[in-house]
N, C-alpha and C positions, 0 to 999 in steps of 0.2 A: 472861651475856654471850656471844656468839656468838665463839667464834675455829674456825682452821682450820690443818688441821698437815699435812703430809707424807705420799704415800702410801707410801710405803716407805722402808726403810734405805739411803745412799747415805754412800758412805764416798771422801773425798777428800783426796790426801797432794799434800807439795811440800814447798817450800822456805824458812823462814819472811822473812817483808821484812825485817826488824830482827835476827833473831837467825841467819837462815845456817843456822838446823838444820833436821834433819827435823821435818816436821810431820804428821800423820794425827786424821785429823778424822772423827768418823761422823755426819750426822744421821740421826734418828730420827724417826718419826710419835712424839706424845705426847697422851694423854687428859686431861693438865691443862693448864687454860690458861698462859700463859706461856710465852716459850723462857729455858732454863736450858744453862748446860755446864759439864758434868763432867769433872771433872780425871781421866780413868782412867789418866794416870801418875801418881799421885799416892796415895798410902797413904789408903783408907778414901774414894775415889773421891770426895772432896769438889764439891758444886755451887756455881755460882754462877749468880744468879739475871739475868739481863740484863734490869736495872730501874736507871732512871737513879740511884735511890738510893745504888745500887752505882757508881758511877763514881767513879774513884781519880785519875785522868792525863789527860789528854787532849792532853802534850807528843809531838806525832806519830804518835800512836795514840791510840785509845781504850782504857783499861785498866779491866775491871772487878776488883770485889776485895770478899768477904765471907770474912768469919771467918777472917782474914790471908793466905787465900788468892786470888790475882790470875789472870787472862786478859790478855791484850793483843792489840791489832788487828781487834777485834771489829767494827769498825764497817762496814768493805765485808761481811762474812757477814750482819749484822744488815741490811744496807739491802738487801741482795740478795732475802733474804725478807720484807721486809716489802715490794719492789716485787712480789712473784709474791703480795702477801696472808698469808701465813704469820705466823700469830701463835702459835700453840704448837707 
């Protein structure tokens, strides 16, 4: 299947909507299909796969969640690249 990813590393911080904390975000060009994100505060850098599968919440946010590990507010980053085409 054809997908299309990111030409370079681009790293983006602020302020989170819900939680008030810092937030620091890298994406990444990737050679496998899919986008995934990795918890790198997180002990042993756990992923989670952004596949509706995963969807845990959707009270105000999108929250994914694999292997008791969660995301939340996924859903403007994820529609952002999927409008520029970005699929992994």
């Amino acid at each position: 299947m054809y997908h299309c990813t990111l030409q370079k590393i681009t790293s983006l911080s602020g302020v989170g909507l819900h939680s008030g904390e810092q937030v620091n975000a890298c994406l990444m060009p990737s050679a496998q299909p899919g986008i995934v994100f990795t918890r790198a505060d997180l002990p042993g850098k756990p992923i989670i796969p952004a596949d509706w599968h995963h969807v845990a919440r959707t009270v105000h946010a999108t929250t994914l969640e694999y292997e008791g590990v969660s995301v939340s507010t996924t859903e403007h980053l994820l529609a952002a690249l999927w409008s520029l085409g970005v699929t992994a």
